[in-house]
N, C-alpha and C positions, 0 to 999 in steps of 0.2 A: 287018588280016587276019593278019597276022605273028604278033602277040602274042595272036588267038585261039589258032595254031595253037600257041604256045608253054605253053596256059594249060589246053588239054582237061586234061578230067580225067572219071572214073569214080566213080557214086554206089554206094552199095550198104545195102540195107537187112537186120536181121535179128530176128526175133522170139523171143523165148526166155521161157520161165516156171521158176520155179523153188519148190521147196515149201521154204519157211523156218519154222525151229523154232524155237522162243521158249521159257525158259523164264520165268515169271511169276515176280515178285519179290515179288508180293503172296501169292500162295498157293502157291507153287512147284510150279505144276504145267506140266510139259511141253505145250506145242501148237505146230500147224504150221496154214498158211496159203499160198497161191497167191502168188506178184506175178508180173507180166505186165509186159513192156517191150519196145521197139524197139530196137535199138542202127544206128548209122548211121556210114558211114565213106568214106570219098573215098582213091583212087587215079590219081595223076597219070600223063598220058600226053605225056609231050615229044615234040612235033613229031609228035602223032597216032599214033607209033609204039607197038607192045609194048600193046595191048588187053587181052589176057587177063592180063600182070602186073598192068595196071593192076587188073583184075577182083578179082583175087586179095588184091592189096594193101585193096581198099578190103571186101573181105566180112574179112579180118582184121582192119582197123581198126574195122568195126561189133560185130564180136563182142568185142574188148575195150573198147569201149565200153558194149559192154552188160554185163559183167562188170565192169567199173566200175561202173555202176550200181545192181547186184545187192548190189555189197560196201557200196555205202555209200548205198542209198535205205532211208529209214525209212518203212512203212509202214503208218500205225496199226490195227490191228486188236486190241481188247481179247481178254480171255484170256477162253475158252467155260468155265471153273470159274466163275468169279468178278466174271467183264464190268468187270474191272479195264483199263486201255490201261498200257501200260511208262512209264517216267521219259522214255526218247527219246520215244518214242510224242508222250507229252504235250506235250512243248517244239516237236515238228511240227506238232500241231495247233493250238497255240499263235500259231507262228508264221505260220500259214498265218491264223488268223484277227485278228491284232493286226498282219500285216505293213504293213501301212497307215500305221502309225502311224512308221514308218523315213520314209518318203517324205516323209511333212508335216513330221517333226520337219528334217527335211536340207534341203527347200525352204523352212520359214522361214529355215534358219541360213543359207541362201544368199543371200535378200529382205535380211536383217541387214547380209551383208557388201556386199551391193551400197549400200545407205541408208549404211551408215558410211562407204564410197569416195569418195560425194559430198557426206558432210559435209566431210571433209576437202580435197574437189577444188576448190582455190580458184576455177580457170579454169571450173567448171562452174557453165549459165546458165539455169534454170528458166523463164524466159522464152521461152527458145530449142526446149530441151528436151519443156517441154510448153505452150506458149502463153500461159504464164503469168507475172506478177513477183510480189513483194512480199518484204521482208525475213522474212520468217514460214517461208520454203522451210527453211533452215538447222535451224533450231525442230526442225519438221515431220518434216525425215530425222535427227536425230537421238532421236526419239519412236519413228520405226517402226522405227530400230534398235537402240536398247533392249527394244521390244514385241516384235519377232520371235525378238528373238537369245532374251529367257525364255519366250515360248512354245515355239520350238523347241527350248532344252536342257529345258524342262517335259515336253514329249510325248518325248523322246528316252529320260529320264530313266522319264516313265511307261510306256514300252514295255520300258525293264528291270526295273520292280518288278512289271509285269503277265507276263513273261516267266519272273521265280521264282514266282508267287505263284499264279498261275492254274493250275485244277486241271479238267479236263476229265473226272476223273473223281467231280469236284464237280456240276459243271455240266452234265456231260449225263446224264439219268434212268436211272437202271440199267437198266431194262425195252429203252430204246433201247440200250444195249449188246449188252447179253445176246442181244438177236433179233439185231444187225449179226453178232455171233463163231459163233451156230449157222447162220446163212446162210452166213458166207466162211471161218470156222476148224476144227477138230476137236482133240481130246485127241489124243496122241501114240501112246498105245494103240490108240485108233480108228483115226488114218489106218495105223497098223503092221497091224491088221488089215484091212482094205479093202487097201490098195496096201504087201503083203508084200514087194515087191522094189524100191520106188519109193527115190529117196535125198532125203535131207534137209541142208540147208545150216544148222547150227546155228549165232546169230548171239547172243550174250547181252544181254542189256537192261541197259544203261546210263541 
């Protein structure tokens, strides 16, 4: 009970959007687009006391988190000229769709170190272990730790040449661009005309 009271604490949620300007590296043309986020932040209350610091502390904490967010979330919207996506652009959707391949490459390399432990574990007893004997155990874990350890620097190794090489503005059809950027983007001229007073976060493509 003690160390609830010593542990309250205060949530706070906070919503924010912001219009980001891009320009296009491929056609150099100016455009802006929406992102939308949460930002969330926690304010401690020692011994239940001081509530509304706490309040305070945690809706400042959400909003720089969400300003953290804003400075450094990339998110892909190709260019309404040219239905081109950014170099960052690219390497996110990238990643977002090869991430996979981090996980399998890291959990062979792990099956690897485990099979090479107990090749080396003299006192370790495959019998015991897994209900089994025969002098063949030895053989066996040092097969599946050769086999993992190249498959997983294989796929480790494949997820970086598929990470420079892969081109999302290859691979997905212009026509699905082009409709994505006139649905969620505009030229820079356009939203300057529609939203004459609106401000722009301008973030350049990397």
């Amino acid at each position: 009970m003690i160390l609830l009271l010593l542990n309250l604490s205060h949530t706070a949620e906070v919503q924010g959007s912001v219009w980001r300007q891009i320009r296009c590296c491929h056609c150099q043309a100016d455009y802006v687009f929406r992102v939308s986020a949460t930002g969330r932040g926690e304010g401690r209350m020692p011994l239940g006391l001081g509530r509304k610091i706490a309040e305070q502390e945690a809706r400042e904490a959400a909003l720089q988190h969400l300003a953290q967010f804003f400075a450094h979330w990339v998110e892909p919207m190709p260019c309404p000229a040219c239905g081109c996506y950014q170099p960052d652009m690219c390497r996110a959707l990238t990643d977002k769709k090869y991430g996979w391949m981090n996980f399998v490459g890291a959990t062979l390399l792990t099956f690897a170190c485990m099979f090479g432990v107990w090749v080396f574990q003299e006192d370790f007893d495959p019998k015991q272990a897994w209900g089994r004997g025969g002098e063949g155990w030895a053989t066996m874990w040092a097969v599946l730790t050769v086999v993992c350890f190249v498959l997983g620097t294989g796929v480790l190794l494949g997820r970086r040449y598929v990470r420079k090489t892969h081109d999302p503005n290859e691979t997905i059809p212009h026509e699905i661009r082009m409709a994505e950027a006139q649905q969620h983007a505009m030229l820079l001229a356009e939203f300057q005309a529609k939203y004459p007073t609106a401000e722009t976060f301008h973030f350049p493509s990397s």
